[in-house]
C-alpha positions in Angstrom: -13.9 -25.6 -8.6 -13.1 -23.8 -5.4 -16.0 -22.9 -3.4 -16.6 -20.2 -1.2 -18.7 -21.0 2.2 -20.8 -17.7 3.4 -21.7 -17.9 7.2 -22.6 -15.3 9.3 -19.5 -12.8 9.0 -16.0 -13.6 7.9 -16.1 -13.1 4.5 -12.8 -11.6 2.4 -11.8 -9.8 -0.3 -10.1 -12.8 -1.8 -13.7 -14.8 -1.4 -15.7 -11.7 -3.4 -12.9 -11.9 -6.2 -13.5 -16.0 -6.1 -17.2 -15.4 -6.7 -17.0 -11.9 -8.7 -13.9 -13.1 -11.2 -13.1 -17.2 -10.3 -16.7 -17.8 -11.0 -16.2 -20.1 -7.4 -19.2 -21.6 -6.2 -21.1 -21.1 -3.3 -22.4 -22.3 0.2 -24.5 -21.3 2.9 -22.6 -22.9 6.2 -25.3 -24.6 9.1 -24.9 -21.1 11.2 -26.0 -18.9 8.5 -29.0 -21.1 7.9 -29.8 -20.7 11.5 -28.9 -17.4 12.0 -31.4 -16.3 8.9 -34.2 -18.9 10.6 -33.9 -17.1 14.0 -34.0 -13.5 12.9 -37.2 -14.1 10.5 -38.9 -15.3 13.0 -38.4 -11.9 14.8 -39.7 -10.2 11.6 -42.5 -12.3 11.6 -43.9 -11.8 14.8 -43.5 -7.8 14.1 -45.9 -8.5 11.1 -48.0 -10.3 13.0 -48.7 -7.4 15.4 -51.2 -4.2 14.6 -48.5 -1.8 15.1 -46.4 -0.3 11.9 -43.0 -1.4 11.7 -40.6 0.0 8.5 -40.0 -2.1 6.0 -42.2 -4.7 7.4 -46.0 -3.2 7.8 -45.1 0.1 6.1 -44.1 1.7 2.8 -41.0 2.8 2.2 -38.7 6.4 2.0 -41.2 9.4 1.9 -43.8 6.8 1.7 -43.2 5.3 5.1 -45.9 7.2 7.3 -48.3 4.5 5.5 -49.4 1.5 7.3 -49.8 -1.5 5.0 -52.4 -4.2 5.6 -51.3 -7.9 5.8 -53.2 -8.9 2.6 -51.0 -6.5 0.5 -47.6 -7.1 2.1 -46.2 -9.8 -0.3 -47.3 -7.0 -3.4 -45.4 -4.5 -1.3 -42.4 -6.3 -1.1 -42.4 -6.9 -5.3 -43.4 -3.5 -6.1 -40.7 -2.2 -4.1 -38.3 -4.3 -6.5 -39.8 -3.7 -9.6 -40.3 0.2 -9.3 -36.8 0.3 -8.3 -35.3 -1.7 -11.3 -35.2 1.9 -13.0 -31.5 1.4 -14.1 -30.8 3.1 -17.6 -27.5 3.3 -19.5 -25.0 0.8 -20.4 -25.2 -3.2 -19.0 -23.0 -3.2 -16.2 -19.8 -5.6 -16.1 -20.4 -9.4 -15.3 -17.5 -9.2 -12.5 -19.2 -6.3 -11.6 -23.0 -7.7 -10.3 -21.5 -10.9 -9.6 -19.8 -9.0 -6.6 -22.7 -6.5 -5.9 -25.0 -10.2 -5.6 -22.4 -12.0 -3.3 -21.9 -8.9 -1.2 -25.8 -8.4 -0.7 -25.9 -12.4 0.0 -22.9 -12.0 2.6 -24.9 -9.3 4.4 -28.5 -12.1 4.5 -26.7 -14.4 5.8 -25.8 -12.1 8.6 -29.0 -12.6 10.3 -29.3 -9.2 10.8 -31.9 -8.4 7.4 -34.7 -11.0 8.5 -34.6 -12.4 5.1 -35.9 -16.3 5.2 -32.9 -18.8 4.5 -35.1 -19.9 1.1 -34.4 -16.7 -0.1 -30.8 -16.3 0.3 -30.2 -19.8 -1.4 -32.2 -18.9 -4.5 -29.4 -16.0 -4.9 -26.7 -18.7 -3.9 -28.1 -20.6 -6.7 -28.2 -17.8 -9.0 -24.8 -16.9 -9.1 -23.7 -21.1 -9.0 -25.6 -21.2 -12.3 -23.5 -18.6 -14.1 -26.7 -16.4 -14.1 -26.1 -12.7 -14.2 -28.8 -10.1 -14.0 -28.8 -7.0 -16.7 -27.6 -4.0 -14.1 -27.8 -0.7 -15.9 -25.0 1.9 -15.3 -27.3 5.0 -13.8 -29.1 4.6 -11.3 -27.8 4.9 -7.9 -27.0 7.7 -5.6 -24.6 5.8 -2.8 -27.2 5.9 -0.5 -30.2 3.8 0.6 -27.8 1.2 -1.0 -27.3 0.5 -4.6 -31.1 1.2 -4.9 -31.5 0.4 -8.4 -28.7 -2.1 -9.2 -29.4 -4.1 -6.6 -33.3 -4.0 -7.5 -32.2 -5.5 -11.0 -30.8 -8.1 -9.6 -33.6 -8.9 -7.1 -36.0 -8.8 -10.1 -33.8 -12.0 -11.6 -34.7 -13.8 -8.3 -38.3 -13.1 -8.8 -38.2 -14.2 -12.6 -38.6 -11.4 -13.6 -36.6 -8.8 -16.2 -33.9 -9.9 -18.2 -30.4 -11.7 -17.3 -27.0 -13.1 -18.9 -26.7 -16.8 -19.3 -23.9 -18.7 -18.6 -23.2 -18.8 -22.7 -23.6 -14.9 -22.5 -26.8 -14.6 -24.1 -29.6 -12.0 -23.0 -32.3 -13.3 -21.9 -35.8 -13.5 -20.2 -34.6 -14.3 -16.1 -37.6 -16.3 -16.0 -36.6 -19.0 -18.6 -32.9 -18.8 -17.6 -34.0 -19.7 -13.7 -36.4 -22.6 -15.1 -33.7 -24.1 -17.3 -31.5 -24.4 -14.4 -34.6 -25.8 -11.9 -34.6 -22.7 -9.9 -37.9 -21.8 -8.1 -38.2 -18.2 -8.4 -39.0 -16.3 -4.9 -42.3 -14.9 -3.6 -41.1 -12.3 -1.5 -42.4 -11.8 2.1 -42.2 -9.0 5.0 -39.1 -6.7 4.5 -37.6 -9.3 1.7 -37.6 -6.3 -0.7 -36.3 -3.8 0.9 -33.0 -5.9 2.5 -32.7 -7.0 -1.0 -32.1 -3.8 -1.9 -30.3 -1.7 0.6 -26.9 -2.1 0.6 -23.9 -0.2 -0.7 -22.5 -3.6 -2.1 -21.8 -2.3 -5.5 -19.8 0.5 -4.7 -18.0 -2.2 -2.3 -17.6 -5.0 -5.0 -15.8 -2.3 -7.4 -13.6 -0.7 -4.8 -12.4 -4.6 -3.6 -11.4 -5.1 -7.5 -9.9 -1.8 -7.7 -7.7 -3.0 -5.1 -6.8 -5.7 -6.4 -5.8 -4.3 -9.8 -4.0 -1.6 -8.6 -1.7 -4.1 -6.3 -0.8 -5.4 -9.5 -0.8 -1.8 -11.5 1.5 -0.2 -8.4 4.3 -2.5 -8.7 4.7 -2.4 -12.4 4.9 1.5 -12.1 7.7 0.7 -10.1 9.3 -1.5 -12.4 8.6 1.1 -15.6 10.0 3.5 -13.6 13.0 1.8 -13.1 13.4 1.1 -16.6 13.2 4.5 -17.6 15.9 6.0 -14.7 17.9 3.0 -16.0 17.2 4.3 -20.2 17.9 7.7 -18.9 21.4 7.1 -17.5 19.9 8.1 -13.9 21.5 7.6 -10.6 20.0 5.0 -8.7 21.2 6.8 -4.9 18.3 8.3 -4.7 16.7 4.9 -3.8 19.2 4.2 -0.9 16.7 3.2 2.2 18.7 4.9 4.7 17.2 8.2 2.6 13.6 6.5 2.8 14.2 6.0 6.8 14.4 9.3 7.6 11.1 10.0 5.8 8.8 7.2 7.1 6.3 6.9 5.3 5.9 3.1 4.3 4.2 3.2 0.7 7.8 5.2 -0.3 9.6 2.9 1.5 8.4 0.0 -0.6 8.5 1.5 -3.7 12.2 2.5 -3.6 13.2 -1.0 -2.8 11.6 -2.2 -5.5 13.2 -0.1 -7.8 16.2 -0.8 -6.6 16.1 -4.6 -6.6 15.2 -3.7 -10.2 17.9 -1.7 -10.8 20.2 -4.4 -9.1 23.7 -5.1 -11.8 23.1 -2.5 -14.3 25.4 -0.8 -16.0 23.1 2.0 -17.2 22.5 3.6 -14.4 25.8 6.4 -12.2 26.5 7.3 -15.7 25.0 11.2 -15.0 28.1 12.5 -14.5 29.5 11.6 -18.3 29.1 13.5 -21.0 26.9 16.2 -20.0 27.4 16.2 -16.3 23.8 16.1 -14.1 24.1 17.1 -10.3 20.3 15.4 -10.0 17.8 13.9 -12.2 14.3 15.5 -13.4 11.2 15.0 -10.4 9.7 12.8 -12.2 12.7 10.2 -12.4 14.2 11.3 -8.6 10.7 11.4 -6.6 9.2 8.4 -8.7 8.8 6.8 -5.1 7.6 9.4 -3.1 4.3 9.6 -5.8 3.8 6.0 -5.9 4.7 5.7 -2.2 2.1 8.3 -1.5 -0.5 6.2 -3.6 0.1 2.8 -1.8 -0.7 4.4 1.8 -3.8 5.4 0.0 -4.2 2.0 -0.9 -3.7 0.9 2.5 -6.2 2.7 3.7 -8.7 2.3 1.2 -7.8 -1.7 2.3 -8.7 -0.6 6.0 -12.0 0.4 4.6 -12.9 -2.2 2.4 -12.5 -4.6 5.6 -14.2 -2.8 8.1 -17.5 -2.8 5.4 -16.5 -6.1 4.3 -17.4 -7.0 7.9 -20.6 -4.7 8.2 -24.3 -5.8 7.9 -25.8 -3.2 6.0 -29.4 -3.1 6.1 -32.4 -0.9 7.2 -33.9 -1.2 9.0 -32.0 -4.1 10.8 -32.9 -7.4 13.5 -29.9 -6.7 16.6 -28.9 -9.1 18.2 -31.7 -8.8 21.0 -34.4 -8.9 18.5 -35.3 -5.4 18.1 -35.7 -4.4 14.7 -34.4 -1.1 14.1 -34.3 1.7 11.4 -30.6 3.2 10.8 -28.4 5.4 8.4 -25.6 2.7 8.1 -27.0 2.2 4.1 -24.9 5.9 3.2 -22.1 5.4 1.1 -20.1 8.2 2.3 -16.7 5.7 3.8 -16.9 3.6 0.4 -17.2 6.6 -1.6 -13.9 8.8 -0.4 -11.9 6.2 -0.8 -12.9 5.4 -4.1 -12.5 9.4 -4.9 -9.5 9.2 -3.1 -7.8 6.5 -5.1 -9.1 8.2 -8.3 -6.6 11.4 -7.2 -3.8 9.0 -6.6 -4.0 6.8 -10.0 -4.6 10.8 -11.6 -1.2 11.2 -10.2 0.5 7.9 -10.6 -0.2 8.2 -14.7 1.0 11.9 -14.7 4.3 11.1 -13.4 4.6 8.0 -16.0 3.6 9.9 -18.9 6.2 12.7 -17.8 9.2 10.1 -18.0 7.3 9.0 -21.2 7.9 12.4 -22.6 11.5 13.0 -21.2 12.6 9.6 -23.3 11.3 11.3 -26.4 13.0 14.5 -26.1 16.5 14.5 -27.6 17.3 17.6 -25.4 16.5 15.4 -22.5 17.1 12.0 -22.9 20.9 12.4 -22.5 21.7 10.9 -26.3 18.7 9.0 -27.2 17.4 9.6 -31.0 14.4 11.9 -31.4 11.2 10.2 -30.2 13.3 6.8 -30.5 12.6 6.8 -33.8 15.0 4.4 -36.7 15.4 7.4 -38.9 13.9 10.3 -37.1 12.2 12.5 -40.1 11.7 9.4 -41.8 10.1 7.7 -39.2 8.0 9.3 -36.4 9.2 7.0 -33.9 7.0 6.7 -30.7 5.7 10.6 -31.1 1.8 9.4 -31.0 1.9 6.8 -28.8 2.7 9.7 -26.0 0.0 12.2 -27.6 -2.0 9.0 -26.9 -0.5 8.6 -23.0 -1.4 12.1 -22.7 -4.7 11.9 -23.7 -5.4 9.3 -21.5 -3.6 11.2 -18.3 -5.5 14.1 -19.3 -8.6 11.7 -18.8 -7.5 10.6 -15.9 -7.1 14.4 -14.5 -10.7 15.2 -15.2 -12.0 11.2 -13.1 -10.0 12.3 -10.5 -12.8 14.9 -9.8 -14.7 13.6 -6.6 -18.1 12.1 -6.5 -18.5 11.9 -3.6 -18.1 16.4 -3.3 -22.0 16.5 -4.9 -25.2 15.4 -3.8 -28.8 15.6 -5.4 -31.7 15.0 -2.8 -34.4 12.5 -3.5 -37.2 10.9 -2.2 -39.4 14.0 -1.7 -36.0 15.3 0.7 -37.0 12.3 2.5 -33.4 11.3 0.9 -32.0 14.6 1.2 -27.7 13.7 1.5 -26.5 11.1 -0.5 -22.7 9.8 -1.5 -22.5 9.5 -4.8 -20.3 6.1 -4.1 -21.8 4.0 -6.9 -20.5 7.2 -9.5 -17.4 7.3 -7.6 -16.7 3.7 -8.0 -17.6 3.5 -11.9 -14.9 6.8 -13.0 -12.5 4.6 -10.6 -12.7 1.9 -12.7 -12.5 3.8 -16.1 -9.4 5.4 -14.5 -7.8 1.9 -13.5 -8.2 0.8 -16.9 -6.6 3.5 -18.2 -3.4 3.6 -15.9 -2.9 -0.1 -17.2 -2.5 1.6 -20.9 -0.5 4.5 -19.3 2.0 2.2 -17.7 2.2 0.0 -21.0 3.1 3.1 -23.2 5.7 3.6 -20.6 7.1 0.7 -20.7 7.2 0.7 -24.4 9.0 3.6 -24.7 11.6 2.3 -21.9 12.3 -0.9 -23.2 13.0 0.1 -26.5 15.0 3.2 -25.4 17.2 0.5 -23.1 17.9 -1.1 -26.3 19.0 1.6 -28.0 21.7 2.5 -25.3 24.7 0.2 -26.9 27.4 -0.8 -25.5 26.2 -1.2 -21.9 24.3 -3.4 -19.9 20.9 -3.0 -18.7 20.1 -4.9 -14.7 19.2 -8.4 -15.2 15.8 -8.0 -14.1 14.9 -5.3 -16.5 16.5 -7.1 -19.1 13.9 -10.1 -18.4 11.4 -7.6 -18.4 12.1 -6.4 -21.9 13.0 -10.1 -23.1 9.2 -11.5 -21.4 7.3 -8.1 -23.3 9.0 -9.3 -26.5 8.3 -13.0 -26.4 4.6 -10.8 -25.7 4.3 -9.3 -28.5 5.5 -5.9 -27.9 8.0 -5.0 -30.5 11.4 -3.4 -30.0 13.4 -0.4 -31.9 13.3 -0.7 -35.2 11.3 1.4 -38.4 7.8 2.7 -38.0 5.3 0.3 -37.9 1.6 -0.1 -36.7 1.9 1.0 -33.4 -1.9 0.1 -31.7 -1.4 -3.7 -31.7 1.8 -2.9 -30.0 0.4 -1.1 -27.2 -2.4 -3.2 -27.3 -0.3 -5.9 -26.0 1.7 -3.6 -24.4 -1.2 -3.2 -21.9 -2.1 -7.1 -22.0 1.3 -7.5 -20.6 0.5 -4.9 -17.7 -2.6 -6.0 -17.0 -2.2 -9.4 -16.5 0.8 -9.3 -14.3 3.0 -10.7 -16.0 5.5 -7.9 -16.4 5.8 -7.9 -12.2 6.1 -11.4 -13.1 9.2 -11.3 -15.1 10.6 -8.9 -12.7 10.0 -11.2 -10.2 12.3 -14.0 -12.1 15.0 -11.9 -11.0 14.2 -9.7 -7.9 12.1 -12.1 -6.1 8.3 -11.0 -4.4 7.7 -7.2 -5.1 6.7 -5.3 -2.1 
C-alpha cells in the first residue's frame, strides 16, 4: 500500500487524496518527531511559569481573560474537545474527515502547534486503522478552524464519541481504538485547542473539488464537442490563432481539446447545407470561452489550495524563535472565496451544457434531428425528461452558486465577531460538483445518440470511441422509449470516473 511520509512541511494535494481516498498509510519522518519534541518543550516551560499564556494557562474565545491553575489544565484541554463536538446534521463523508484529520496532522507535525509527538502518532494511527470519526454536517463557521468537526475527531483520539470502523460499522471510538491496540490520549497544555483550530476541512473538500473537476472540465470539453459535431457545427471557431489573440489560457486549452476531438469528422462544415447558418448558437460557438473562464478559476483556486497546503494554522502558535503567539491565520476567508468562486463557475459550466442539451431536442434547432431524438416522436417521448431533469439540476446549481462566504453570524459573545462561512462554502461546492457530473452525462447522452442518428456521415474517430466506450458502459443508444434513470445513471458513472476523457484520450492523446 503506498504510504505517505508527513514531516515538517511539504505535503501535496496528491498526498491528502492518498490518505483522504487511496486509504495510503502514514508516517511521521525523524524531523517531524523532533520538530514536535522541540516546540513542546517551549509550551511546557510557558505552563510552567505563573504568567497566563492562551491556550496554555487560560480558557479559551470570550473565556480567555481566565487564568487556569495547573491542577485543572489537563480537564481544560478535554472540555475544550468535548463541548466543541456539538456537530448536528447528517454524518459527514469518510473521504471527507479522512482529509480534515490528515490536514490537522500535517499542521502538528509542523512544530509550530506545541502538540507532543505521542499525540500526533495516535492520529497517524487512527487513520492507518481505517478508523473514521462520526463528523456532523453543521457546525462550523470557517473560522477559529473547523471548530466542531475537528472536535469530533479529537474526541475519537480521546476514546471518546462514536466512529466508523474499517467494516463501516458505527461504533463506540473507545472499543474501535482498543481493538486495534491504540492508547487513547490524555491531553496536555494547548493539545485541545491545536487539535481543533484549523480550517482543514474546508481545505480537504476544496483539494477534492479540484481534483474532480480536472476530470469534470475536460469531459465538458469532450460533450461539447460531441454536440457541435451532432449539430452539424463549424469547428473554425476552435482555430488557436482566434484563441491567441484572446489570451486567456483556460480558453486556450479548452478549444484545443475540442478540436483534437473534433479531428476527421465528417459532421462537422456542414452549416452551410440545407438551411444555411452564418454562426452557430453561444452556447455551441463560445463553449470554450465558459469552460476556459472556469479553468483559470481552477488555477487559481490551485494557487490557493498550495499556499494553505503549506501554512501551519494554529492559534495561538510556537515561531520559530520560541515565542508563542496568538494570531488570526485560523479565518477561512482565502479557502472560502475560492470555494464560492468555483461554485459560480460549475453554475455556469452546467448552464451552457444543459443549453446544447436543449438545442439537440428542439427540431426547430437541431438542423434535422427528430423531435427530442425520439424513435417515433408522439409515440415515444424520446429524451424530453431527461433535460427537465438536466434543468432541474442546473437550476440547483444556480441557487449553490450563491456565496457563503457573503454572510457572517458573530459568535463567541462577539469575541468571534467575522467569520467565513468556508466549511458551508465547501459542502454546496460539493453538492454542486456532484451534480455537474449528472449534468455532463445527460449531455452526453443526448449527443451520442443524436451523432447516431445523423446517417450517412461520419462522426471524428475520437468521438466515435467515446460513444462506442459509453455503450460497452451501459448507456444505451437511439432506439424506443425505455427506462431512462439506469441510463443516466451510468451515464454519470461513465463521467465520473473518467473514463469518457479516457476513451477520448485513445484517440487524441493527454487532454489539456
Amino acid at each position: 500500500m503506498h504510504t505517505v511520509v508527513v514531516g515538517t512541511s511539504g505535503v501535496t494535494a496528491s498526498d491528502v487524496l492518498a490518505v483522504a481516498r487511496g486509504g495510503a498509510r502514514i508516517e511521521l519522518s525523524d524531523q517531524a518527531v523532533a520538530a514536535l519534541a522541540a516546540s513542546r518543550e517551549i509550551v511546557d516551560a510557558l505552563a510552567a511559569k505563573p504568567d497566563p499564556v492562551y491556550g496554555v494557562s487560560t480558557g479559551f474565545g470570550a473565556l480567555a481573560t481566565r487564568h487556569i491553575s495547573p491542577e485543572l489544565r489537563a480537564r481544560l484541554q478535554r472540555n475544550i474537545v468535548r463541548s466543541h463536538a456539538a456537530g448536528m446534521g447528517p454524518r459527514v463523508e469518510r473521504e471527507v474527515v479522512r482529509a480534515l484529520m490528515f490536514l490537522r496532522l500535517k499542521t502538528v507535525c509542523s512544530g509550530r502547534t506545541g502538540v507532543r509527538p505521542e499525540v500526533a502518532q495516535t492520529m497517524a494511527d487512527v487513520l492507518n486503522a481505517g478508523i473514521t470519526p462520526v463528523v456532523h454536517e453543521y457546525g462550523s463557521l470557517g473560522c477559529s478552524g473547523d471548530l466542531a468537526p475537528l472536535s469530533h475527531c479529537a474526541l475519537t483520539l480521546m476514546g471518546e464519541g462514536e466512529a466508523e470502523g474499517p467494516d463501516g460499522s458505527v461504533r463506540p471510538a473507545g472499543e474501535l481504538l482498543a481493538e486495534h491496540g491504540i492508547e487513547p490520549v490524555e491531553l496536555r497544555e494547548k493539545e485541545g485547542l491545536a487539535l481543533l483550530n484549523g480550517t482543514d476541512g474546508m481545505l480537504g473538500m476544496l483539494i477534492m473539488a479540484l481534483a474532480d473537476l480536472d476530470v469534470l472540465y475536460k469531459s465538458a470539453d469532450v460533450t461539447a464537442a460531441l454536440t457541435l459535431e451532432a449539430l452539424l457545427g463549424t469547428d473554425k471557431v476552435l482555430a488557436p490563432e482566434l484563441h491567441a489573440i484572446r489570451p486567456h489560457p483556460g480558453q486556450a486549452a479548452s478549444a484545443a481539446n475540442m478540436l483534437a476531438v473534433l479531428k476527421g469528422s465528417g459532421l462537422t462544415g456542414h452549416h452551410q447545407d440545407d438551411a444555411p447558418r452564418v454562426q452557430d448558437a453561444y452556447s455551441v460557438r463560445c463553449a470554450p470561452q465558459v469552460a476556459g473562464a472556469g479553468r483559470d478559476t481552477l488555477a487559481h483556486a490551485r494557487l490557493v489550495a498550495e499556499r494553505e497546503l503549506a501554512a501551519a494554522v494554529d492559534n495561538p502558535v510556537v515561531l520559530p524563535d520560541g515565542r508563542v503567539e496568538s494570531n488570526g491565520n485560523f479565518h477561512g476567508a482565502p479557502v472560502a472565496y475560492v470555494l464560492d468562486f468555483l461554485a459560480v463557475a460549475v453554475a455556469d459550466l452546467g448552464s451552457i451544457a444543459e443549453r446544447r442539451t436543449d438545442r439537440l431536442l428542439d427540431k426547430n434547432r437541431s438542423h434535422g434531428l427528430p423531435p427530442f431524438l425520439a424513435d417515433d416522436a408522439g409515440v415515444d417521448s424520446g429524451l424530453m425528461i431527461a433535460q427537465y431533469t438536466q434543468a432541474a439540476l442546473v437550476s440547483e446549481l444556480k441557487r449553490l452558486a450563491v456565496p457563503a462566504s457573503a454572510d457572517s453570524i458573530p459568535s463567541s459573545a462577539m469575541q468571534e465577531d467575522h467569520v467565513s462561512m468556508g466549511w458551508s462554502a465547501a459542502r454546496k461546492l460539493r453538492t454542486a460538483v456532484d451534480n455537474l457530473a449528472r449534468v455532463i452525462a445527460i449531455e452526453l447522452y443526448a449527443a451520442g445518440r443524436a451523432v447516431e442518428l445523423r446517417e450517412g456521415l461520419t462522426p471524428a474517430p475520437a468521438t466515435r470511441a467515446v460513444v462506442e466506450a459509453a455503450r460497452e458502459a451501459g448507456v444505451a443508444g437511439p432506439g424506443p422509449d425505455r427506462h431512462l434513470a439506469p441510463d443516466l445513471a451510468a451515464a454519470e458513472a461513465f463521467v465520473r470516473d473518467g473514463r469518457l476523457v479516457a476513451a477520448a484520450e485513445t484517440v487524441t492523446g493527454p487532454l489539456n
